[in-house]
N, C-alpha and C positions, 0 to 999 in steps of 0.2 A: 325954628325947631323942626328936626327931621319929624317924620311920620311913623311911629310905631309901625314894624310889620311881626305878625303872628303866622308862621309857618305852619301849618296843621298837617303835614303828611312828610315824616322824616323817618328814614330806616334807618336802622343799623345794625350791624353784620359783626357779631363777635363769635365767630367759628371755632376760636378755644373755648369756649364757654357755652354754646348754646348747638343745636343740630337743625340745618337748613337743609332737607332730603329734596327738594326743587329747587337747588343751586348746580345741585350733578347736572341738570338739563340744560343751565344758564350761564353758560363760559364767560361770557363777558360781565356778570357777577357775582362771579365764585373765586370773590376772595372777600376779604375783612375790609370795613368801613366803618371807621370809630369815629367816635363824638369828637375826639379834638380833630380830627381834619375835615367835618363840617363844619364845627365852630367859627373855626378861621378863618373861611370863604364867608360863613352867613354873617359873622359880625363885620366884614370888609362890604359886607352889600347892605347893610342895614337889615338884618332881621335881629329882631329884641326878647322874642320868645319863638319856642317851638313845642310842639306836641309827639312824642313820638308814636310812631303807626305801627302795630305788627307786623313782622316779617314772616308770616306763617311759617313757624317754627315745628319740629315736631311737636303733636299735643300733649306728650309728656314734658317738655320746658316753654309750655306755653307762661305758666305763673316764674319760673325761674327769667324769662326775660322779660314779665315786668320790674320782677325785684332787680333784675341790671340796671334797666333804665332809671329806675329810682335811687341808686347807687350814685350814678351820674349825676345823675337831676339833685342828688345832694351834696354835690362841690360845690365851693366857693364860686359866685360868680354863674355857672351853667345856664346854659339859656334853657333847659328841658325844665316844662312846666306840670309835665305828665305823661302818661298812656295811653295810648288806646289798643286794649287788648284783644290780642286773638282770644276765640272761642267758637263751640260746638254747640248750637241750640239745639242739631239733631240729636243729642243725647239725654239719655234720663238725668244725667247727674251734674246737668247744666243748674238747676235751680239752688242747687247745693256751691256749685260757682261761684253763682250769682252774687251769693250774701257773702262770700270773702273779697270778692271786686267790692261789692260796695261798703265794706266796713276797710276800705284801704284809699284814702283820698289822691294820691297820686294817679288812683283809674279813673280817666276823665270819659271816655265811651269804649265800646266794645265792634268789632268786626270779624266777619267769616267771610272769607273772600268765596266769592258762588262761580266762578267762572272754570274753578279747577274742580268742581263736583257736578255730577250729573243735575240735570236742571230738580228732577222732582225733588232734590232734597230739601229743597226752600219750601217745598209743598204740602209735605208729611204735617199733619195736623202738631204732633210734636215739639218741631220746628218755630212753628207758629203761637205754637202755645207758650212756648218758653221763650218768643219775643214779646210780647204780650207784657209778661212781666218785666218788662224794663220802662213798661208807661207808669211815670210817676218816679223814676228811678234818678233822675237826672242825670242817665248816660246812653249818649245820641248811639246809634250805630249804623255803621260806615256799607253802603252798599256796592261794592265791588263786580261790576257785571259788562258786557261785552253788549254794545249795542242790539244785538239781537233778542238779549235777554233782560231787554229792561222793562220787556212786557209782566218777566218774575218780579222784578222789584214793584212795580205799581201795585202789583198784587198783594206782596208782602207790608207796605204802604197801607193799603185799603184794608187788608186784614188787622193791623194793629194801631188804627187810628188815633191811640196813646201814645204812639212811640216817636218820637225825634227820628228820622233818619237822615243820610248824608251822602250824596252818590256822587261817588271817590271820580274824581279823571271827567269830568263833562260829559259821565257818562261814555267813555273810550272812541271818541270817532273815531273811522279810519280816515284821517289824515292824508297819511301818503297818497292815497289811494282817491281822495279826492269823493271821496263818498260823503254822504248828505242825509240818503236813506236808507232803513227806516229811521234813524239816530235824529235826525230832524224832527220829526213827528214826535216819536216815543219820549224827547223831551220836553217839547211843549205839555205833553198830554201826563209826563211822571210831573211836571211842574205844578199842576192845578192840586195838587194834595197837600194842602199845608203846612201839612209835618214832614216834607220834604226840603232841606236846603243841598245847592249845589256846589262840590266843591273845582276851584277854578287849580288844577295841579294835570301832570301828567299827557296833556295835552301835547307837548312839542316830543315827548318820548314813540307818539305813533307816527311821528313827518321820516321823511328823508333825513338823514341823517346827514350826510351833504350839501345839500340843497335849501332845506327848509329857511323861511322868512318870515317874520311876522304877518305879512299878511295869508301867508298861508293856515295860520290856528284863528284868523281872526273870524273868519267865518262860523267856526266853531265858540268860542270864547262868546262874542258877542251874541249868538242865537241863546245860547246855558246863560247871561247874566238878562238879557230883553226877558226870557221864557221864566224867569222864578224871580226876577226884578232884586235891585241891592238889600232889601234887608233878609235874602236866602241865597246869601253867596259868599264862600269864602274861599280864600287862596292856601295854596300848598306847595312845598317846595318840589315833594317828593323824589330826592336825593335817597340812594345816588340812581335810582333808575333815570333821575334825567339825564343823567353822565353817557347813556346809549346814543344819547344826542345831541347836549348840549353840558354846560356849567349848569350848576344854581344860580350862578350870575346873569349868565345868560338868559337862563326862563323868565328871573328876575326880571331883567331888561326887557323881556319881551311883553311880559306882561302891565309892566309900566307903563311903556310906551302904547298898547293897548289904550289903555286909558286913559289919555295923557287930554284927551278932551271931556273929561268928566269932571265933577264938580269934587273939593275937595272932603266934602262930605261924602257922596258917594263912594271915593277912593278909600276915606277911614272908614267905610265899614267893610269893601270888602277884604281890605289886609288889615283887620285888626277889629274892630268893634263888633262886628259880626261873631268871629270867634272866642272872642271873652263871654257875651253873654252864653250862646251855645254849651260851651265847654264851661263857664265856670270859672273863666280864670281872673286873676286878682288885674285892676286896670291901671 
């Protein structure tokens, strides 16, 4: 019997339907990426479920590109098990959000990507306060930050000690570049916070494009699963930015064969066991 895998980081790009104003900047994906030409590649690789991730839309079709994905997520067959929606904690009228995210079961967690806002906005008491309220919520939220900046997310970690969070990409090494620090460190040290899991996605999107190898993310991969240990780690496709560099298949692969000396228990949590209980999802 194959191995269940749970994708937790899937975009998708419906530019009739939705407005991506940070695609004008990103040529290589500024066009459309729909669910059936992921499907086709994830169910050719064994993936059984997905989650989809915001595509930081503008924040007026922020809730219109959940109700897409739930659109989808309601055909026959769909691998989409949910959302994870964007959103603005630095706002008053986050709390007002809140309670329509969570009276809508298809919102599995919530994310604000921090790396495209000045640092202090994660700082603003605000911010803070209206992450707060998702302890006890049952919806993890996704930390999106630049190795430099994962001193803010510790922060934001230790300020809402209720809250689930999830730090999207291994925490973003710089890959290509063969870098180590601070990204080394600041993961050890975001790892000791309990209510932190890591997710294992995005990784081969910062290598050479060219060149890159498995052992070139392994360095990275394996410090993010030793430093938060298997039951605070899950995997992501994150399609199609991995397309800058590889397949889905390919990450797939890569991340496999990563593993490939681990215990089979170890491997079903982190493609799959891990994010059922996290998210919620039916097993």
């Amino acid at each position: 019997m194959l191995m269940p895998i749970v994708d937790t980081h899937l975009h998708l790009v419906y530019r009739d339907r939705l407005s991506y104003p940070w695609l004008a900047g990103a040529a290589a994906l500024d066009r459309d990426f729909r669910y059936e030409a992921y499907a086709l590649e994830a169910r050719r690789c064994g993936v059984t479920d997905a989650l989809h991730m915001e595509v930081d839309v503008a924040p007026a079709d922020i809730e219109a590109e959940t109700r897409n994905v739930a659109a989808l997520g309601a055909e026959s067959g769909s691998l989409l098990r949910g959302a994870i929606s964007g959103c603005r904690p630095e706002e008053a009228g986050f709390p007002a959000f809140l309670e329509r995210q969570l009276a809508d079961p298809f919102v599995k967690g919530l994310r604000r990507v921090l790396h495209v806002v000045p640092d202090d906005v994660s700082e603003r008491p605000v911010f803070r306060d209206n992450l707060r309220r998702l302890a006890g919520s049952g919806l993890p939220f996704d930390l999106c930050v630049r190795p430099d900046q994962i001193d803010k997310a510790i922060a934001l970690a230790d300020a809402a000690p209720g809250v689930a969070f999830i730090l999207d990409h291994c925490g973003a090494p710089a890959v290509r570049e063969r870098a180590e620090h601070p990204w080394r460190d600041r993961v050890a040290e975001i790892a000791k916070r309990p209510n932190v899991t890591v997710k294992v996605s995005g990784v081969a999107a910062y290598a050479d494009p060219l060149s890159w190898t498995v052992e070139d993310i392994r360095p990275y991969v394996e410090h993010a699963i030793e430093s938060f240990g298997w039951d605070r780690v899950v995997w992501g496709g994150d399609w199609p930015v991995c397309t800058l560099t590889a397949t889905l298949s390919t990450w797939l692969a890569a991340t496999q064969a990563l593993t490939l000396g681990c215990s089979q228990s170890e491997r079903e949590r982190l493609f799959s066991l891990n994010a059922r209980r996290i998210w919620r999802l039916p097993g």
